[in-house]
C-alpha positions in Angstrom: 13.0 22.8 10.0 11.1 20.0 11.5 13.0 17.0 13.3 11.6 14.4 10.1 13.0 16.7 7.5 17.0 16.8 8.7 17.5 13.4 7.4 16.6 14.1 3.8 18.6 16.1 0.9 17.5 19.2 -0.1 15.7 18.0 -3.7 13.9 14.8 -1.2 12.3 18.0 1.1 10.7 19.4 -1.7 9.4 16.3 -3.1 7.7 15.4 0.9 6.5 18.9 0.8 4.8 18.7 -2.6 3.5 15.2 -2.0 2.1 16.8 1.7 0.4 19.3 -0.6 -1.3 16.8 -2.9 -2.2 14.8 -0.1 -4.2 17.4 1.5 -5.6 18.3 -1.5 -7.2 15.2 -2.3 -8.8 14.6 1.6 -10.5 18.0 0.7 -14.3 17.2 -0.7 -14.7 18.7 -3.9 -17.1 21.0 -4.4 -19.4 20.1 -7.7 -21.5 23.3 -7.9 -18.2 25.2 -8.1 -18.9 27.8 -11.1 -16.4 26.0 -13.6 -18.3 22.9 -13.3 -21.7 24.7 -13.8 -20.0 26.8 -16.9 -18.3 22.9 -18.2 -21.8 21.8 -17.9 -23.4 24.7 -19.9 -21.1 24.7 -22.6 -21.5 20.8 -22.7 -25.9 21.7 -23.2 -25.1 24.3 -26.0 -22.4 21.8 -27.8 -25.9 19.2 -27.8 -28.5 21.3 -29.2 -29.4 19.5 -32.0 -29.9 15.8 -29.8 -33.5 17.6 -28.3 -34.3 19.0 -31.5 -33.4 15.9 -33.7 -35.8 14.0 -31.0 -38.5 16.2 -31.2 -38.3 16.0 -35.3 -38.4 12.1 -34.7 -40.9 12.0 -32.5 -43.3 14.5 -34.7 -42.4 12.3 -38.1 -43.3 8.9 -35.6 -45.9 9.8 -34.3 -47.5 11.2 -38.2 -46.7 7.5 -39.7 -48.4 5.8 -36.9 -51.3 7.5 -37.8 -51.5 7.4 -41.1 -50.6 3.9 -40.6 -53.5 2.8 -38.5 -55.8 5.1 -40.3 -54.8 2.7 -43.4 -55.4 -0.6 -41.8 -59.0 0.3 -41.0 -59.7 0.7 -44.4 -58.1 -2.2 -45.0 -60.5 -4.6 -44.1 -63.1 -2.3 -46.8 -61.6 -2.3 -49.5 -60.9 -6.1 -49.8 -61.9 -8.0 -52.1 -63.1 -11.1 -49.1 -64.7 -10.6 -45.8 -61.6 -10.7 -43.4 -61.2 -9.7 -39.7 -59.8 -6.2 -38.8 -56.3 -5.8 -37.9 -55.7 -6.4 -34.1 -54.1 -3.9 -31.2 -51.4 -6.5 -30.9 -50.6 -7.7 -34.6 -51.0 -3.6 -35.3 -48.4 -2.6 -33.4 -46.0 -5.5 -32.4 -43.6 -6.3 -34.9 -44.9 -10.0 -36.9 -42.0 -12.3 -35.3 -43.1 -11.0 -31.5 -47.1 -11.0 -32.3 -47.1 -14.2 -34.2 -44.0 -16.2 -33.5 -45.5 -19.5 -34.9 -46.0 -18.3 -38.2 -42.1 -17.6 -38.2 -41.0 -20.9 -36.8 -43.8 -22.8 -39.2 -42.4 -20.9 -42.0 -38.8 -21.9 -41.3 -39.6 -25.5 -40.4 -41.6 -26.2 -43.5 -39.3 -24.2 -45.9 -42.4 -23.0 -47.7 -45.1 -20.5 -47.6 -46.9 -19.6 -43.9 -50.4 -20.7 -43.3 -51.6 -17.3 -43.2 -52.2 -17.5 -47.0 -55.6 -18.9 -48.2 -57.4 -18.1 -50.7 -56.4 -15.6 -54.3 -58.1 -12.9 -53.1 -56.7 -13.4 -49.9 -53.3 -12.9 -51.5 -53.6 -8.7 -51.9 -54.9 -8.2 -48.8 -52.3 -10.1 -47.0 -49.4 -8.5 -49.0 -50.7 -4.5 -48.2 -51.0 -5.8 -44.9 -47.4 -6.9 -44.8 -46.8 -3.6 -46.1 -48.6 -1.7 -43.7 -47.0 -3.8 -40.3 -43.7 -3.2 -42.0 -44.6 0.7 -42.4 -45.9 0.7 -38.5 -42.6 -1.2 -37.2 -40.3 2.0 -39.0 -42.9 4.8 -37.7 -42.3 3.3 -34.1 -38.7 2.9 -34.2 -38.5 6.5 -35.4 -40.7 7.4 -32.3 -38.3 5.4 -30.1 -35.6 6.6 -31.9 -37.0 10.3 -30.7 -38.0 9.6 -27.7 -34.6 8.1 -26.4 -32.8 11.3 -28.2 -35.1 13.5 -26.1 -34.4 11.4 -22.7 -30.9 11.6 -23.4 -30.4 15.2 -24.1 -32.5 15.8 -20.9 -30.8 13.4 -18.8 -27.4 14.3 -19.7 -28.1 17.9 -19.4 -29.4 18.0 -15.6 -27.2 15.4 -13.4 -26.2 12.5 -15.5 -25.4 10.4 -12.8 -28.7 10.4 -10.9 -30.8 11.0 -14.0 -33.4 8.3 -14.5 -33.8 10.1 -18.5 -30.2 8.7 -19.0 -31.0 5.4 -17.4 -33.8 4.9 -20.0 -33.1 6.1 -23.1 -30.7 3.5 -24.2 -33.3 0.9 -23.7 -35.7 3.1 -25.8 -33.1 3.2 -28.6 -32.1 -0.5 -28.9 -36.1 -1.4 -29.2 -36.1 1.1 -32.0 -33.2 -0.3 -33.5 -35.0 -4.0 -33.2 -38.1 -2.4 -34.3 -36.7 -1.5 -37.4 -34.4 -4.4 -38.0 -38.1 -6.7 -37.1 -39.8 -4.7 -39.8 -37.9 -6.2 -42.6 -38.6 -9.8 -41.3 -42.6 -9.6 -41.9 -44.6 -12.5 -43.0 -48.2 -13.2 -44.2 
């Protein structure tokens, strides 16, 4: 036995020789391409394979409403009864209280109706035009909402802490949750 050892009771030795042990262990680096890492990592992409495919489905049923959606706000402008102005990049795909935030605060202020609506036959095309924003704001929150899930099962999938994918997809997801919480809140 070692000179530092005499001084101690049999039980305290193998406690300093354990804690010596654990010591040593922890100044080792640890390797993180070890194969039970890589095999924790694997089982961790198979337990997820529904996220990729969820965010593809989303970003296929998005994608299809936005479409449809601006295929029916030019015709819009046709089929009305009065000669009105087609629908613009920005009021076509920014929710109404981002594009237009003076309608909103007009709206509240005067307790009444916005100054959007003029005229009777105005009155139909403004209200399928709510509609349609309304209809726009859900097809791009479920296109966020797909393309966040899709960044997030790659990101967390390769490294997750060096993945920009993981870094960015819960922005993408909290502006589709806004986008589809702004869609309700549409004004003429």
């Amino acid at each position: 036995m070692t000179d530092g050892l005499q001084h101690f009771t049999p039980q305290e030795r193998v406690r300093l020789v354990r804690l010596r042990a654990l010591v040593r262990a922890t100044r080792q680096p640890r390797r993180t391409d070890a194969p039970d890492s890589r095999q924790h990592r694997a089982a961790r992409a198979v337990d997820r394979w529904w996220l990729p495919a969820v965010g593809v489905a989303l970003i296929g049923l998005g994608t299809l409403g936005v479409v449809r959606t601006s295929i029916a706000m030019d015709d819009l402008p046709r089929t009305s009864l009065v000669t009105v102005a087609p629908v613009s990049l920005g009021e076509r795909v920014l929710p109404g209280l981002i594009a237009h935030p003076g309608v909103y605060l007009s709206a509240i202020n005067g307790g009444g109706s916005s100054p959007l609506v003029g005229s009777a036959g105005d009155g139909l095309y403004r209200a399928r035009l709510i509609d349609l924003k309304a209809a726009m704001d859900r097809s791009e929150a479920a296109l966020a909402s797909g393309a966040g899930l899709l960044l997030l099962a790659v990101g967390t999938n390769a490294h997750p802490d060096t993945s920009l994918a993981a870094d960015v997809a819960p922005f993408l997801l909290i502006a589709a949750f806004l986008c589809a919480a702004l869609s309700f809140f549409e004004l003429p």
